[in-house]
SEROGU-372786 format. One line per field, with one value per atom (N, C-alpha, C, CB): residue number from 1; residue in one letter; atom name; x, z, y. Coordinates in Angstrom, 3 decimals. Glycine has a CB too. Layout:
n = NUM,...
res = A,...
atom = CA,...
x = X,...
z = Z,...
y = Y,...
This chain:
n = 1,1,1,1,2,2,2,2,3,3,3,3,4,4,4,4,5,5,5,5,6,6,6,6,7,7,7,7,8,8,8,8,9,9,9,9,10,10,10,10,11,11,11,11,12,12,12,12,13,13,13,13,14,14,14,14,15,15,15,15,16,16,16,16,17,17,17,17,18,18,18,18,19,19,19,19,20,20,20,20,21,21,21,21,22,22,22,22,23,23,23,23,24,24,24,24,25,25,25,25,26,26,26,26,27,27,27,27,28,28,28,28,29,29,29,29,30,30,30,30,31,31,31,31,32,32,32,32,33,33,33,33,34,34,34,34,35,35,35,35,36,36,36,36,37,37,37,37,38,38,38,38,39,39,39,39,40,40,40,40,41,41,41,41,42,42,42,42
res = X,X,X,X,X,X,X,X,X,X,X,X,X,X,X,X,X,X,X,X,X,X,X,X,X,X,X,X,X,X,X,X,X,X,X,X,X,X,X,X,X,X,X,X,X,X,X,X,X,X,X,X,X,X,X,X,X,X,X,X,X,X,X,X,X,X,X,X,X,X,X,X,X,X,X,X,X,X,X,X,X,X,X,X,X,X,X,X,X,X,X,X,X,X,X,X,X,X,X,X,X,X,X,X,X,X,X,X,X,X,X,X,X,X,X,X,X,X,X,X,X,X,X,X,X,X,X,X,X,X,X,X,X,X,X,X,X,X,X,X,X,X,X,X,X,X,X,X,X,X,X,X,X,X,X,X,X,X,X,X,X,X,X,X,X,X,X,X
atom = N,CA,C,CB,N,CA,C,CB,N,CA,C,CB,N,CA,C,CB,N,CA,C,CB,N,CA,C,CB,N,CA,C,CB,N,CA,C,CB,N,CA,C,CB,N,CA,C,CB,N,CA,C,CB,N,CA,C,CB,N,CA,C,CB,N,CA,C,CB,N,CA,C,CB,N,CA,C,CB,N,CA,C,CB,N,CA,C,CB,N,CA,C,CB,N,CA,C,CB,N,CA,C,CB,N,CA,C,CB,N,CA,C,CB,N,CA,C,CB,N,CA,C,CB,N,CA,C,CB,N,CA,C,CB,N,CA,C,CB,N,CA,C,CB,N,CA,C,CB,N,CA,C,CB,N,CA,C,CB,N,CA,C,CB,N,CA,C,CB,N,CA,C,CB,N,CA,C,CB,N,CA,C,CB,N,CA,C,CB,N,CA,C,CB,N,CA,C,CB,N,CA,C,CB,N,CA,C,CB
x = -10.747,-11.925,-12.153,-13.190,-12.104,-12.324,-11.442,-12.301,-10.186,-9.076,-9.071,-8.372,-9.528,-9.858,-10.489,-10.389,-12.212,-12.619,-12.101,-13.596,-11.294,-10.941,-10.018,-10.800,-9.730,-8.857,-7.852,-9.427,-8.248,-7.589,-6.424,-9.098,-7.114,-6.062,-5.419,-6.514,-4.457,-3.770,-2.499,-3.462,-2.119,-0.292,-0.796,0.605,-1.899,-2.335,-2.623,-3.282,-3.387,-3.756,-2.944,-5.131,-1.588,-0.615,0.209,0.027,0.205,1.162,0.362,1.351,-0.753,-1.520,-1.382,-2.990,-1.662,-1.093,-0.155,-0.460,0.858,2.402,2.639,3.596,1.596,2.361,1.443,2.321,0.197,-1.042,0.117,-2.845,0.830,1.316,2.546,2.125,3.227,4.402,3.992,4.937,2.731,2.352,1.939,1.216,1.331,0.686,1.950,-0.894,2.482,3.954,4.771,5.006,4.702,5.523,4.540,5.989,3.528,2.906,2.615,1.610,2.447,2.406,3.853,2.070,5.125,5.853,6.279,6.713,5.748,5.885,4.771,5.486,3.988,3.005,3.406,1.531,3.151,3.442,4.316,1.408,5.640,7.187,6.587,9.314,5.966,5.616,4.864,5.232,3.837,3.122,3.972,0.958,4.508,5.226,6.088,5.736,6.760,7.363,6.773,7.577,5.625,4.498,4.054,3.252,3.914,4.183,4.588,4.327,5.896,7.092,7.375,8.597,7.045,7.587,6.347,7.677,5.335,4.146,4.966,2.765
z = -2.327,-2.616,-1.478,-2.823,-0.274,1.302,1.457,2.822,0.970,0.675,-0.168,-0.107,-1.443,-2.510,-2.211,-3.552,-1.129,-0.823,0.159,-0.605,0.819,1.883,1.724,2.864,0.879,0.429,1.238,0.069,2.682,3.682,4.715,4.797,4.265,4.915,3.943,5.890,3.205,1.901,2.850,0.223,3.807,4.540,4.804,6.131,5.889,6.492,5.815,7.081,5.103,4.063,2.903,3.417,2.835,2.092,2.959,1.529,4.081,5.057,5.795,6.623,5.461,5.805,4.560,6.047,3.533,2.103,2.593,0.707,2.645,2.528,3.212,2.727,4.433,5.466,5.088,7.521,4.956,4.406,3.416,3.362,2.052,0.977,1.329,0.595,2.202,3.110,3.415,4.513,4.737,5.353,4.058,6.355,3.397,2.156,1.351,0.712,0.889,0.255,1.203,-0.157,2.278,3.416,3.429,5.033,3.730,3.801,2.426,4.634,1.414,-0.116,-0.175,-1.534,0.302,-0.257,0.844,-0.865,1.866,2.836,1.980,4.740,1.327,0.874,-0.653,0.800,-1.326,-3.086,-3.664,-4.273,-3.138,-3.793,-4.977,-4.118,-5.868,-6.750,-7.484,-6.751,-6.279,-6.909,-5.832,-6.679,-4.634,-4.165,-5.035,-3.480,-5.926,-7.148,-7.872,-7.952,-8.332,-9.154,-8.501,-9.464,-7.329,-6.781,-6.588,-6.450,-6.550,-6.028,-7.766,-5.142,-8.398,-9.702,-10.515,-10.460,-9.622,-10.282,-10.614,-8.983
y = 4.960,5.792,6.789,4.906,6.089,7.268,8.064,6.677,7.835,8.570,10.227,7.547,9.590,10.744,11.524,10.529,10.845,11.968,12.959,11.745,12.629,13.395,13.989,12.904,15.297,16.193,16.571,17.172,16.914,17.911,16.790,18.801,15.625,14.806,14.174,13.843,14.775,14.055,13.783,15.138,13.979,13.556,12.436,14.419,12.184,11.085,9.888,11.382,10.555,9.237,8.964,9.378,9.446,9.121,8.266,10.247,8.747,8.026,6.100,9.525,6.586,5.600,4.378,6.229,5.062,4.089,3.442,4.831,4.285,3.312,2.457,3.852,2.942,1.474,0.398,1.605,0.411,-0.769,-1.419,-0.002,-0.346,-0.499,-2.363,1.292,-1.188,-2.454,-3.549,-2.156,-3.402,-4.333,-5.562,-3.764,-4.773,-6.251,-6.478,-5.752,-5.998,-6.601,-7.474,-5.356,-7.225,-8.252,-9.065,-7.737,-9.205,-10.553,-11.047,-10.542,-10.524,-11.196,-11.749,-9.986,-11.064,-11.597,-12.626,-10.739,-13.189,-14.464,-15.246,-14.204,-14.728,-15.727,-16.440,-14.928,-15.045,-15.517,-13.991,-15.811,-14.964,-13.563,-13.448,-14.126,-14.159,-13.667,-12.109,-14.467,-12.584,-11.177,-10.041,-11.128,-10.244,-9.606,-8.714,-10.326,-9.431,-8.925,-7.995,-9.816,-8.431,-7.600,-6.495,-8.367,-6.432,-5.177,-4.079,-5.157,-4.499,-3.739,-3.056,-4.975,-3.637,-3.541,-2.312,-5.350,-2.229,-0.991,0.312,-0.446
């Protein structure tokens, strides 16, 4: 949502996604490969 609003920083907060994006897929997928899966798979 803080994202959307903030138009002028669309690199940053794209770049900021991806790594949050990683970081929770690496720890989902140490936790439950499952939804790790479900993830990766959006």
């Amino acid at each position: 949502m803080a994202l959307r609003r903030k138009k002028k920083q669309t690199m940053s907060g794209r770049f900021k996604s991806a790594i949050t994006g990683r970081f929770l897929s690496h720890a989902s997928a140490a936790r439950w490969p499952k939804t790790s899966y479900r993830l990766n798979r959006r």
